[in-house]
C-alpha positions in Angstrom: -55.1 -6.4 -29.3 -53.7 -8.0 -32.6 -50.2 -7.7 -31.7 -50.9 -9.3 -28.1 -52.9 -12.0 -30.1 -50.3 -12.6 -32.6 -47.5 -13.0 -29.9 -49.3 -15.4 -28.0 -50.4 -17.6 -31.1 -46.6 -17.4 -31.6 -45.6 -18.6 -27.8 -46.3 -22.8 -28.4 -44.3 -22.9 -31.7 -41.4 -20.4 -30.0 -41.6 -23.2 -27.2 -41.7 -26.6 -29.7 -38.6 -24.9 -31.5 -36.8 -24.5 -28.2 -37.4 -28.0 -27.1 -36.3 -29.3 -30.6 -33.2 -27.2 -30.3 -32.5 -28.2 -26.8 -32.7 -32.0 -27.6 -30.6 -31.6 -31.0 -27.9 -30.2 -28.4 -28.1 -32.9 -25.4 -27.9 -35.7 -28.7 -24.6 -37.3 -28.1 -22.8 -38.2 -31.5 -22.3 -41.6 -32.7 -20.1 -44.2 -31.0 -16.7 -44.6 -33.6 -16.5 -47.9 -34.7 -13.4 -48.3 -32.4 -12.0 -46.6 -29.6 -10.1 -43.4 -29.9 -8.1 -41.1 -27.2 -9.8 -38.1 -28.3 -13.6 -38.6 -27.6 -14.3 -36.7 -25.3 -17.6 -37.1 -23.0 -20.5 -39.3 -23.8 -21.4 -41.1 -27.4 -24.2 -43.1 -28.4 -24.9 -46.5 -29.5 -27.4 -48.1 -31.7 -26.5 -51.5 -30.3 -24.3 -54.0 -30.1 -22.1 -53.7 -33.4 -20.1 -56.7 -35.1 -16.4 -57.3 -34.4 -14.6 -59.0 -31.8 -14.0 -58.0 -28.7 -11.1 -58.3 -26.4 -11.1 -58.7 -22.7 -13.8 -58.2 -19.7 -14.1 -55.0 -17.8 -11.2 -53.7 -19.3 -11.1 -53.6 -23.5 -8.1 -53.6 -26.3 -8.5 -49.7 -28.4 -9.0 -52.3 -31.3 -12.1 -54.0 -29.7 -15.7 -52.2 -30.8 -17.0 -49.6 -28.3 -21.0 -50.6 -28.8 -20.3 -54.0 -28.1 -17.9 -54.0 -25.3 -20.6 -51.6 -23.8 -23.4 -54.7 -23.8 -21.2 -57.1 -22.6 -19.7 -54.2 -19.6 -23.5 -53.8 -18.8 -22.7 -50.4 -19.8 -26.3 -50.1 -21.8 -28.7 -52.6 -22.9 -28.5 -55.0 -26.1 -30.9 -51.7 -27.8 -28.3 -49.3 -27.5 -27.3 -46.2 -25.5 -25.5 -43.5 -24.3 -21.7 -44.0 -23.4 -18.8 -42.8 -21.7 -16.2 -45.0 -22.3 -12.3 -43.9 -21.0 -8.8 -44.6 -22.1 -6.8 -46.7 -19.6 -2.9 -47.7 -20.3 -2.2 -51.2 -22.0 -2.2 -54.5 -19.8 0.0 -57.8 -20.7 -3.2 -60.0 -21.0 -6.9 -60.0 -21.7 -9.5 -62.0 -20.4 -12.9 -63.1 -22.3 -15.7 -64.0 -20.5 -19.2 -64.1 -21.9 -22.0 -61.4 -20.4 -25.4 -60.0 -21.0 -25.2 -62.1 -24.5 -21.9 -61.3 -25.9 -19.2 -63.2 -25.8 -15.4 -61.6 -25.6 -12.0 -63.4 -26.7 -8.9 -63.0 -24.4 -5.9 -61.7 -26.0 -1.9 -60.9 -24.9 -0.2 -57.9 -24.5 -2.0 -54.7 -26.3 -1.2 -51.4 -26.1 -4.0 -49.5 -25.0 -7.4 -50.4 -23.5 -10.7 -48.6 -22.6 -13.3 -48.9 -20.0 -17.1 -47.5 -18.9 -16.8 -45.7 -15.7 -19.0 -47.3 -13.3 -18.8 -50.6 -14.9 -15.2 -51.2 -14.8 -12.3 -49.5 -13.0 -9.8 -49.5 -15.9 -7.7 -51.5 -14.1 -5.9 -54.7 -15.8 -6.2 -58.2 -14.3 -3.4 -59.4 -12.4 -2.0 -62.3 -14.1 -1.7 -65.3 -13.0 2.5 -66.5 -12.4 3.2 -69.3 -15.0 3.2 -72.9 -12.9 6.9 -73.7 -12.1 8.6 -76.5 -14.8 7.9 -80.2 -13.3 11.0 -81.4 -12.0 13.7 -83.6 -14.1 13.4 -87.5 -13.2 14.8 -88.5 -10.1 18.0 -89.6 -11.2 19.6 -92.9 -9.2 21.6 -92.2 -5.9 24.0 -94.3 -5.1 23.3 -97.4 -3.2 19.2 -96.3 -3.9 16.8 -98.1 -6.4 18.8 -99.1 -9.6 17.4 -97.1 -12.8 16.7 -98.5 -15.7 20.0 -98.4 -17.2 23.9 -97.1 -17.5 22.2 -93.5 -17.8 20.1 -93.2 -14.9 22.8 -92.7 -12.6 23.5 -88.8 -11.7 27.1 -89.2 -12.6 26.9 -91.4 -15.4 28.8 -89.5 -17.6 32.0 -89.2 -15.3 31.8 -92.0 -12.8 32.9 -95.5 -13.4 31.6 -97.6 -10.7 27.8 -97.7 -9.6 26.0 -99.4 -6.5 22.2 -100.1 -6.3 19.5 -101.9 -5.1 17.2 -103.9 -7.6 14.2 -104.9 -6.5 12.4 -108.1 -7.2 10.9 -109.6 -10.7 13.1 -107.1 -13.1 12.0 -107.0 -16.4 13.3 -105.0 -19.9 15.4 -106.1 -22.5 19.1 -107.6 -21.6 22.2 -107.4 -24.8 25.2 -109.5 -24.2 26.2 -112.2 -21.6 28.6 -111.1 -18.6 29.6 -108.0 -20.5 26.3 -105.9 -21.4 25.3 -102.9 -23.5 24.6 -99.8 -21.6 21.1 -99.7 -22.5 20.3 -102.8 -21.2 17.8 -102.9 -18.2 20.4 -103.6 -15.1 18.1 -105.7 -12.6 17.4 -108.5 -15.6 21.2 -108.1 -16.5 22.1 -108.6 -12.5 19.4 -111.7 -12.8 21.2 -113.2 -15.6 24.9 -112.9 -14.8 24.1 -114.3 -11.1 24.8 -110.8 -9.0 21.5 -111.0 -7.4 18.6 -114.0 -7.5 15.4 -113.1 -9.1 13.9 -111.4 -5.4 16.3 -108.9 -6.1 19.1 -107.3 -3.8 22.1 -104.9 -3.6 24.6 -104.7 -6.9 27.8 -103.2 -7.8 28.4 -102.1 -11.6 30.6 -101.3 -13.6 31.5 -99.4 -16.7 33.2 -100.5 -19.5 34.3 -99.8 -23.6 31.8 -100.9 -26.1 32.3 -104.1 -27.9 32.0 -105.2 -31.7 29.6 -107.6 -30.8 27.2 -108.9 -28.0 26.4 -112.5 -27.5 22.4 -113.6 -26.1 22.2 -116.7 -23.6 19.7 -118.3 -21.3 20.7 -118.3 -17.6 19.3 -118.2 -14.5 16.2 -117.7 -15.7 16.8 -114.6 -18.2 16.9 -115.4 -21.6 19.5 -112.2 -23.1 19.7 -111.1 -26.9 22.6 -111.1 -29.2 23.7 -107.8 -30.8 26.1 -106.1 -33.3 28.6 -103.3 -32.4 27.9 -100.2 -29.3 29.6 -97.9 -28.0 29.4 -99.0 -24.2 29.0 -101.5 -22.1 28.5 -102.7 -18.0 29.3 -105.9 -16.0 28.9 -106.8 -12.2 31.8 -107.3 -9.9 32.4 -110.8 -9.4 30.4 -112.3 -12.0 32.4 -110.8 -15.1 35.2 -109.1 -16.1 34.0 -106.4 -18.6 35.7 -107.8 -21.5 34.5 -107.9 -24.5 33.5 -111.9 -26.3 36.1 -113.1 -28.7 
């Protein structure tokens, strides 16, 4: 009858031990600080940790585990247990804010990790960059005049232009009969008589630079004087492209 007694005064600590030992087993280690290819089943986390983290869903190795697993909805803000994966690299990272953390977005990384249930390890397509805005319309012949010499297409090979100004021109006019290039066509074509001020079709022409430009008032265009450039215009019929003596 001792023994018997003794064995079943023994049974509840035999069964506290077990339970103890059973729980120390099921435990699952600490979360590393950062992601790493070999952990292997579940971790746990005290919390959200410090450090940044990179992307939504779908994390950068380099971004901390505890964190990401708040924001992924993984486990609360107190912590948890964990399973995150490793999934291949993706070419960009999106951040997003959730469940009280905010996540940066990031380029190109090499390797990223997700929480199974919580993300598909997947990376987010990204989006095609927005084709380049097309160069300025340049002048057609016998369209709109541009602004000047260089706004025609061929500028650089053609010698004869045709255009169309439009009425009340404005911009700065050089010279008188024989213009610099830069000056605005439609208040040259004013001024040397090639169209009235309503505006109208013009031809143009290209000539040499001259040493010097001469300003006058005429037809209702007052035109500046200038020193030496390197090319110049005139209409036909109302001037002969040569330079002023």
């Amino acid at each position: 009858m001792t023994i018997i007694a003794s064995t079943r005064a023994l049974n509840p600590l035999l069964a506290l031990a077990a339970l103890a030992l059973g729980a120390a087993c099921s435990k699952a280690p600490p979360c590393p600080g950062r992601f790493e290819a070999n952990i292997a089943g579940e971790c746990s986390c005290a919390g959200a940790d410090g450090g940044t983290v990179w992307g939504s869903g779908i994390y950068t190795t380099d971004s901390p585990i505890c964190k990401a697993a708040v924001h992924a909805g993984a486990i609360p803000a107190g912590g948890g247990n964990v399973a995150p994966k490793a999934a291949a690299g993706c070419a960009a990272y999106s951040g997003s804010t959730a469940h009280g953390v905010t996540t940066s977005s990031w380029g190109s990384f090499g390797g990223s990790f997700f929480f199974p249930g919580h993300g598909d390890g997947k990376c987010a397509a990204v989006a095609a960059a927005p084709p380049p805005p097309p160069p300025p319309a340049a002048a057609v012949a016998g369209g709109a005049c541009p602004a000047n010499l260089a706004g025609f297409a061929n500028a650089a090979t053609a010698n004869e232009f045709s255009c169309t100004c439009g009425a009340g021109a404005g911009g700065s006019v050089y010279g008188s009969g024989v213009y610099t290039a830069d000056s605005s066509l439609c208040a040259a074509a004013v001024h040397a008589g090639a169209v009235p001020a309503a505006g109208g079709p013009v031809k143009i022409n290209k000539a040499a630079g001259c040493p010097k430009y001469t300003g006058t008032t005429a037809n209702g265009v007052t035109t500046t004087s200038w020193g030496t450039y390197d090319a110049s215009f005139f209409f036909v019929g109302h001037g002969d492209g040569k330079c002023a003596g």
